[in-house]
C-alpha positions in Angstrom: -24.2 -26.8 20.9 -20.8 -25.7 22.0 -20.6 -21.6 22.4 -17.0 -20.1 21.6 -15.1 -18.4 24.2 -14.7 -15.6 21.7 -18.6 -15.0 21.2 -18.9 -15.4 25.4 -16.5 -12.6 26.0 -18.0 -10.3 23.4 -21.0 -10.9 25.1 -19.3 -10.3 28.1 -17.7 -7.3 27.1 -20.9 -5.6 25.6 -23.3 -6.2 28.8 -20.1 -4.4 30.9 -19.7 -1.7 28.7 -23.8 -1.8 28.8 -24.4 -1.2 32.1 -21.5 1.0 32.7 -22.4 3.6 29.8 -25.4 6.1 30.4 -28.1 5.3 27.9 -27.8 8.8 26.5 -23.6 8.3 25.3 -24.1 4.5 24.2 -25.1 5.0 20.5 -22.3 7.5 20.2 -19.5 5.0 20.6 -20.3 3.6 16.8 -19.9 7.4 15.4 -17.0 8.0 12.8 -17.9 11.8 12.7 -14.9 14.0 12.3 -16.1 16.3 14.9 -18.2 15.0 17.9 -19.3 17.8 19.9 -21.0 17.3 23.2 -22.6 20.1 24.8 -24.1 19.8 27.9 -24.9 20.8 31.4 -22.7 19.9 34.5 -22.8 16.2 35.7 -24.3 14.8 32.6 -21.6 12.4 32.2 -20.0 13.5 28.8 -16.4 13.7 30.2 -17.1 10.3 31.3 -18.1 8.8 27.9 -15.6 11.0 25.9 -12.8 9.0 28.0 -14.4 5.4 28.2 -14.8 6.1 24.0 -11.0 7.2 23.9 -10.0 3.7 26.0 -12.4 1.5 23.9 -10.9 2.3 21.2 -7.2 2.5 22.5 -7.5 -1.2 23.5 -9.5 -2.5 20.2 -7.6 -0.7 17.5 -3.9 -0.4 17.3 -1.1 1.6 16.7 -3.6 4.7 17.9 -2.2 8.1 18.8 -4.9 9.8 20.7 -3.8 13.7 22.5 -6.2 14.6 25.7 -5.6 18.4 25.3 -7.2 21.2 27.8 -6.4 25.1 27.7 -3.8 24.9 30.4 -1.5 22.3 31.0 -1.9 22.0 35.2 -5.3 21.6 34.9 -5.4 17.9 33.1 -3.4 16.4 35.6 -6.0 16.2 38.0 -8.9 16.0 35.8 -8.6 14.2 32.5 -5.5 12.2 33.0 -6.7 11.6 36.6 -9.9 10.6 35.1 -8.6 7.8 32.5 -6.4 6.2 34.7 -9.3 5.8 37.4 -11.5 4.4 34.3 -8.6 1.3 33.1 -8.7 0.4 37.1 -12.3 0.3 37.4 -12.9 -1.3 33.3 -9.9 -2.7 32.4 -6.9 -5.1 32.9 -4.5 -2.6 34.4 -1.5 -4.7 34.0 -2.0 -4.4 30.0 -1.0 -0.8 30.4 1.8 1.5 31.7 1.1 4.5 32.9 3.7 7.2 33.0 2.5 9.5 35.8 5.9 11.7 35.1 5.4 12.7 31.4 1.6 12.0 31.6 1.3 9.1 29.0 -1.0 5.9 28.6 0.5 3.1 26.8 -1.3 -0.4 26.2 1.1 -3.4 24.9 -1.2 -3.1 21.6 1.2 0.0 21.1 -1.8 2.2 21.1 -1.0 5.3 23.2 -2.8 8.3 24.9 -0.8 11.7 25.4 -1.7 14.4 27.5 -1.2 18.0 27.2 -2.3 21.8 27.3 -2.5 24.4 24.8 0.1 26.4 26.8 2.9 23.8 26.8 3.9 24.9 22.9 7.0 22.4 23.6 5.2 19.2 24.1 2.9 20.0 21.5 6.0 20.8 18.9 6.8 17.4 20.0 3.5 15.1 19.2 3.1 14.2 15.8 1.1 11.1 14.1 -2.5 11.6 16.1 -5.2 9.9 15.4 -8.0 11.0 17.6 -8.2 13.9 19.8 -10.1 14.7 23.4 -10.6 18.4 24.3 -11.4 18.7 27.6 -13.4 22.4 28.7 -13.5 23.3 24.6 -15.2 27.0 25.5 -11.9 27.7 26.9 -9.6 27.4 23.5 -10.4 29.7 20.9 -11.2 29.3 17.1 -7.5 29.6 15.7 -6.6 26.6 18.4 -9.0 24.9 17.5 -7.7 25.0 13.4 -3.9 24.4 14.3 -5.0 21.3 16.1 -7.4 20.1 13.5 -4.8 20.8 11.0 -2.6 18.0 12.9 -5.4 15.3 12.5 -4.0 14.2 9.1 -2.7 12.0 6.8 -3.5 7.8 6.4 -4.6 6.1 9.5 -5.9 2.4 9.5 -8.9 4.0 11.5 -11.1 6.8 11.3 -10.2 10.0 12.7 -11.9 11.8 15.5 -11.8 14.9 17.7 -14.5 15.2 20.9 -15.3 18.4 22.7 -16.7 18.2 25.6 -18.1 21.6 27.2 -20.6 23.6 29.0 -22.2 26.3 26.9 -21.3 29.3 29.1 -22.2 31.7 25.9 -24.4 32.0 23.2 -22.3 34.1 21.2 -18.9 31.3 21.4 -17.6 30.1 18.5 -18.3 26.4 18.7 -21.7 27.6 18.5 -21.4 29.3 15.7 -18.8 26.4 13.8 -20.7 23.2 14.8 -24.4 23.9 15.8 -25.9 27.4 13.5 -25.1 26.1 10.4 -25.3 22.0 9.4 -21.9 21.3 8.1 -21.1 17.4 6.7 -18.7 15.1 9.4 -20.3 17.0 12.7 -22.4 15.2 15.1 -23.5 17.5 18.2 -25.2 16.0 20.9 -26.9 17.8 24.0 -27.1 16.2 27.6 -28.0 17.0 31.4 -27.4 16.0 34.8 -30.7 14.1 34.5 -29.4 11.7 31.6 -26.5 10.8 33.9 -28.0 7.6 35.6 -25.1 7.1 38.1 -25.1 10.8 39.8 -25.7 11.1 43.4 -29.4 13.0 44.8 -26.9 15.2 46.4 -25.3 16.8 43.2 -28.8 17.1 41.8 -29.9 19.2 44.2 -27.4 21.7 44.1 -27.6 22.0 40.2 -31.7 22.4 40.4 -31.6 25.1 43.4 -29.8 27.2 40.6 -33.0 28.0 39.5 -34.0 30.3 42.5 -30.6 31.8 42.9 -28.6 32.2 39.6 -30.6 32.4 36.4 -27.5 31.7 34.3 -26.1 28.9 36.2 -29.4 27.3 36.4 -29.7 27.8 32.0 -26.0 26.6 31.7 -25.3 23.9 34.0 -28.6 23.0 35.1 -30.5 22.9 31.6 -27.6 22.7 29.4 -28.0 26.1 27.1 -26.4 28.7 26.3 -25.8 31.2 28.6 -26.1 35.6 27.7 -24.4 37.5 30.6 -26.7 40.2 29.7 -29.7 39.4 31.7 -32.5 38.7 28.7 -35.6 41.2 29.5 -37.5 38.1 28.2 -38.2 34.8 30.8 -35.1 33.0 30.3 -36.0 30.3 32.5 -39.0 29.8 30.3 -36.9 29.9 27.0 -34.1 27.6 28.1 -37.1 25.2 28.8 -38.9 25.6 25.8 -35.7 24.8 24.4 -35.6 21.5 25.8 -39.3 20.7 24.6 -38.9 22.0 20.5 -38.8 19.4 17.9 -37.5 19.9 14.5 -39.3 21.9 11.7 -41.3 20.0 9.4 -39.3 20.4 6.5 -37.3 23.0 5.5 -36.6 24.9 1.8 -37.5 27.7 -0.5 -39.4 28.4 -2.8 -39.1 27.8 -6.8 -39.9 30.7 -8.8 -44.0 28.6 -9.8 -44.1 29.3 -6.2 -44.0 25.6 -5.2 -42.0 24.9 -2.2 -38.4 23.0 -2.9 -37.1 20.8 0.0 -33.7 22.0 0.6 -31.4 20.2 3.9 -30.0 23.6 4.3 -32.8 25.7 3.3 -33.3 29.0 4.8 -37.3 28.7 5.2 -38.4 26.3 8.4 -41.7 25.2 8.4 -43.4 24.1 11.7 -46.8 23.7 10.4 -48.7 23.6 7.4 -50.8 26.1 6.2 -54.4 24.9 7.3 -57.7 25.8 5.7 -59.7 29.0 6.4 -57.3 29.5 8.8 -55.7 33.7 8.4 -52.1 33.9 9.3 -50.0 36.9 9.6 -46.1 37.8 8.6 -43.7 40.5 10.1 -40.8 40.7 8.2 -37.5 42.9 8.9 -34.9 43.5 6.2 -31.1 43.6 6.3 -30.0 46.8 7.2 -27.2 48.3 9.1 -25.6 46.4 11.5 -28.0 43.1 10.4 -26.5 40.6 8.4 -29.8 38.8 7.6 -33.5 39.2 6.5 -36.1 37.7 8.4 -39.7 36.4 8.2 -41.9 35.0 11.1 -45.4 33.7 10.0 -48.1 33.6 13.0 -51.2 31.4 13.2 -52.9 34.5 14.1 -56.1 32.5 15.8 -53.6 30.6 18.4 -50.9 33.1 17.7 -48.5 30.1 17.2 -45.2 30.5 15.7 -45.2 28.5 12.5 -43.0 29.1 10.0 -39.5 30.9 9.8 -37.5 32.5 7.5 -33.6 33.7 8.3 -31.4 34.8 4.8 -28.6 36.5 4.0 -30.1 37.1 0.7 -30.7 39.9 -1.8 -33.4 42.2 -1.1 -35.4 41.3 -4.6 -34.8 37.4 -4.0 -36.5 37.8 -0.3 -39.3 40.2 -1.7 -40.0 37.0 -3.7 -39.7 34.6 -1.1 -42.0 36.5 1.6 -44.5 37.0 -1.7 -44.5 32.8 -1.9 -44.4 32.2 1.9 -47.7 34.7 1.9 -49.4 32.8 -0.7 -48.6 30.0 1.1 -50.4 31.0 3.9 -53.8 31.5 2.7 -52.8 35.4 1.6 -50.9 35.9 4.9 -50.9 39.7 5.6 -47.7 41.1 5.3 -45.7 44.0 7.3 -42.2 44.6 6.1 -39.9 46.9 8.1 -39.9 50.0 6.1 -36.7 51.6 8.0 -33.6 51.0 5.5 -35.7 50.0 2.3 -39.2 49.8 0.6 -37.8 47.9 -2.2 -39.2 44.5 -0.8 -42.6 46.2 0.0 -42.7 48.1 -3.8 -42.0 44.5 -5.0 -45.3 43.1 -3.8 -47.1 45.9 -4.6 -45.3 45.5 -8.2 -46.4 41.6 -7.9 -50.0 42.6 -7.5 -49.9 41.4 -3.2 -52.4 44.0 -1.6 -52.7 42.4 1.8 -50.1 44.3 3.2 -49.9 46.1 6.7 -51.1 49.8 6.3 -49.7 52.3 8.8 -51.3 55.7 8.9 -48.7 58.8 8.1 -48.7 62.6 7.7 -48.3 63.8 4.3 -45.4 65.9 4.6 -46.5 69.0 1.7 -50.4 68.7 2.6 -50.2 67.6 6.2 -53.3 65.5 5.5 -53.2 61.8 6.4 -51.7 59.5 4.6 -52.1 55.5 3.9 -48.2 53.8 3.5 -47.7 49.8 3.2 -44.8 48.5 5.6 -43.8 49.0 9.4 -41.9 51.7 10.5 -39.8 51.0 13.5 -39.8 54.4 15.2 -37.8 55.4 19.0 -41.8 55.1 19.5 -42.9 52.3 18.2 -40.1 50.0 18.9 -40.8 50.4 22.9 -44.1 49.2 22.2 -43.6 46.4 20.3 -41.0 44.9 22.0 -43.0 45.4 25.2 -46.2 44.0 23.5 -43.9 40.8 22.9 -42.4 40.2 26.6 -45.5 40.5 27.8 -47.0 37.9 25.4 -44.4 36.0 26.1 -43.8 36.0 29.7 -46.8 32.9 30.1 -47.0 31.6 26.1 -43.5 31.0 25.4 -44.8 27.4 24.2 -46.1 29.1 21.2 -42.7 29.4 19.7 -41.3 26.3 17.5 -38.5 28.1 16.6 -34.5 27.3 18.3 -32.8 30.8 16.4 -35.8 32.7 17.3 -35.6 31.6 21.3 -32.0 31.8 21.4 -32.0 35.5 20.0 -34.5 36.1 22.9 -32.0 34.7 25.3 -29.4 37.6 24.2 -31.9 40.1 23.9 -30.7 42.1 27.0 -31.1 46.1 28.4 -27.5 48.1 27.7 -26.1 50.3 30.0 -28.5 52.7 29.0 -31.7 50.7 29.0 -32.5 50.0 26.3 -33.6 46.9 24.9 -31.2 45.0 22.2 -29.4 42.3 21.0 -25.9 41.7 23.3 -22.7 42.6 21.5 -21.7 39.5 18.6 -25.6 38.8 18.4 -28.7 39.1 16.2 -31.9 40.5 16.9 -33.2 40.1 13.7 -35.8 36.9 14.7 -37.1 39.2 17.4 -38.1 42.1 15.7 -39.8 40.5 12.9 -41.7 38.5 15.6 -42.5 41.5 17.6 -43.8 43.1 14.3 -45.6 40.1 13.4 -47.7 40.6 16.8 -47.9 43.9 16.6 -49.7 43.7 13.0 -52.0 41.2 13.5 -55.0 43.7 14.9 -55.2 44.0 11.1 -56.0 40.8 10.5 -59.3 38.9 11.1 -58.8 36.4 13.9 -62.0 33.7 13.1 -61.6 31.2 10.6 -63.1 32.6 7.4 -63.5 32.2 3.8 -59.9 33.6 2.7 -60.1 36.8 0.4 -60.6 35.8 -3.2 -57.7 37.6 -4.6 -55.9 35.4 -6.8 -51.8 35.7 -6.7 -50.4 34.3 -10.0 -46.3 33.1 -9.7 -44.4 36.3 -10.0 -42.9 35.1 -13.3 -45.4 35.7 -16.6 -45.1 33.2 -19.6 -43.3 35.9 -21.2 -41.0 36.3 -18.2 -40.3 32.7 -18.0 -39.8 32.7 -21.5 -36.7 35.5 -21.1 -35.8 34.3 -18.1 -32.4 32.4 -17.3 -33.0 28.5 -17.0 -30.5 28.4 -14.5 -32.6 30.4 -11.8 -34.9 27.3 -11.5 -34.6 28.1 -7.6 -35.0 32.4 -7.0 
């Protein structure tokens, strides 16, 4: 049986591009995504793949228009253009190409062609039109409006599928690529993490030096070692500890909300992660802290209060009624979870589950202010004395039991917690705390709260809506 020279090169080709590709790249060079946005540490190799993808594709597809962009023009000589043409020596037939070292352009005799440019030569870039797929090189350096005026270009008919790849270290947690392409799922995007260690073909040498950042700089060591994002604060939590935990986290379980029978509605983009189920006999405890000033969101964090492990997670920018209902489902949930809500901006939330017939909520001892007697008040009041403490009480649970958080926001929050210049303890400028202090109040709680398994307390929680309620109610709000 005769085997074509067409099905011989293929062949060919593949096992090259194969054993040339790091293992951790080679699936990405089928993805059509829109956006392709690899973050990762320094020497991982994703510079590498984003220009073998760009050449692949320049020699396989014509008539391609594909821009190499980075911030500043003199910059991409020596890196990305430097770069491609030292890839078509070592993987290609060079003599299909010419190679314009004057006006920094790659042209194959396919008519495909690769142009090269920085955000700072505005004439060059009045001058490209027609792309088809883009490269930018160092993407923490552009900012958000560069990064729509270029998408904006990617239009039009193309016999191929459009692409843009970033490639970047995350040098800080609060950039906006992190908030466009990795806090909120969005359709088209495919992010992808790597490190030095997925990069096969780097020398012991450079290895070394990237690893000894752990006992000299703590944020080189989370940024280009371990490939996370980096707080310039220094985090008054491990953050050695959390940018390895962050390594080692899988996915939630499932993710959703719950429907107003209080049954719990898958949802992709659900605000309610769960990390495990509820298990028998088992009590579990919630600290929750509402929207106020300065927050945008309202936050749950359910405890396993016998291992203290983090398993479930609610972050919403909802209305304070809808999340009273939502922490009342994610209590019942959990085997009548008790509850302690912030009580600093508003006890609507905690009047609701008293209103809902939910008893099993954190009681905090106050003066009466007319009888001066003591006095018995649902919710958590975050005081300049009782914050110290609970945030202190969570470091120094934290500091060895970091593994008992599932959670990527909540561990990322923890990474920009940081002391301000007047030392105290908060989230860095552009970030949340929210996470945080629900979790510290969840800890803080859970003395009231048995820690044995146990027969669960027999009170019964109906749904929050009566048959007369549902009756009256709209049919649209099928999901509260």
């Amino acid at each position: 049986m005769m085997i074509s020279k067409v099905l011989i090169d293929t062949a060919l080709w593949y096992q090259k591009l194969r054993l040339s590709t790091n293992d951790a790249f080679f699936p990405l060079y089928k993805n059509q995504s829109r956006y392709l946005v690899l973050k990762g540490g320094a020497g991982s190799g994703k510079s590498i793949f984003a220009g073998r993808k760009i050449l692949e594709r320049i020699v396989s597809e014509e008539e391609h228009r594909a821009l190499v962009l980075r911030k500043v023009a003199r910059t991409i000589r020596e890196s990305c253009f430097a770069q491609l043409v030292g890839q078509i020596s070592e993987h290609y037939n060079i003599s299909e190409f010419k190679i314009n070292k004057t006006d920094m352009t790659i042209t194959h005799l396919n008519g495909s062609q690769i142009i090269f440019a920085g955000l700072d030569d505005v004439e060059k870039l009045k001058s490209i039109y027609n792309i088809t797929m883009m490269w930018i090189e160092e993407a923490s350096e552009i900012n958000q409006a560069d990064f729509h005026q270029l998408d904006l270009r990617l239009r039009g008919a193309t016999k191929y599928y459009k692409q843009i790849i970033f490639t970047f270290n995350p040098v800080d947690i609060n950039h906006w690529l992190k908030k466009r392409f990795f806090d909120v799922p969005y359709n088209n995007v495919t992010t992808h993490h790597s490190v030095y260690k997925d990069n096969r073909f780097l020398d012991d040498e450079a290895k070394k030096v990237l690893e000894s950042y752990k006992d000299s700089d703590e944020y080189y060591y989370t940024v280009y070692c371990l490939g996370e994002w980096g707080t310039f604060g220094k985090s008054i939590f491990n953050a050695s500890a959390i940018s390895e935990r962050l390594r080692q986290i899988a996915p939630p379980m499932k993710t959703g909300l719950f429907q107003k029978n209080l049954e719990f509605a898958l949802e992709e983009n659900g605000y309610i992660k769960i990390y495990c189920e509820s298990a028998d006999k088992i009590p579990y405890v919630i600290g929750a802290d509402t929207a106020g000033d300065g927050s945008d969101y309202s936050t749950a964090q359910v405890i396993d209060n016998i291992t203290g492990e983090q398993v479930a997670v609610m972050r919403a920018n909802i209305d304070e009624d809808v999340f009273a209902k939502q922490v009342y489902s994610l209590a019942v949930y959990y085997n009548n979870a008790l509850v302690g809500i912030e009580a600093n901006f508003s006890s609507y939330p905690i009047k609701e589950l008293e209103r809902m017939g939910y008893a099993n909520q954190y009681v905090r001892i106050t003066e009466d202010s007319f009888t001066h007697k003591p006095k018995r008040s649902f919710g958590f009041k975050t005081t300049k004395i009782t914050r110290p403490i609970i945030i202190a009480q969570l470091v120094k649970l934290m500091r060895d039991n970091i593994f008992l958080i599932n959670d990527r926001l909540t561990l990322e929050e923890m990474l920009s917690f940081v002391r301000n210049e007047k030392g105290r303890a908060e989230a860095q400028r552009g970030s949340h705390d929210d996470l945080v202090m629900a979790l510290a109040i969840a800890y803080y709680i859970r003395e009231q709260q048995c820690f044995e398994i146990e027969e669960i307390k027999s009170n019964i929680y109906v749904p929050f809506f009566s048959d007369e309620q549902e009756e009256n109610s709209s049919k649209d709000l099928s999901i509260i």
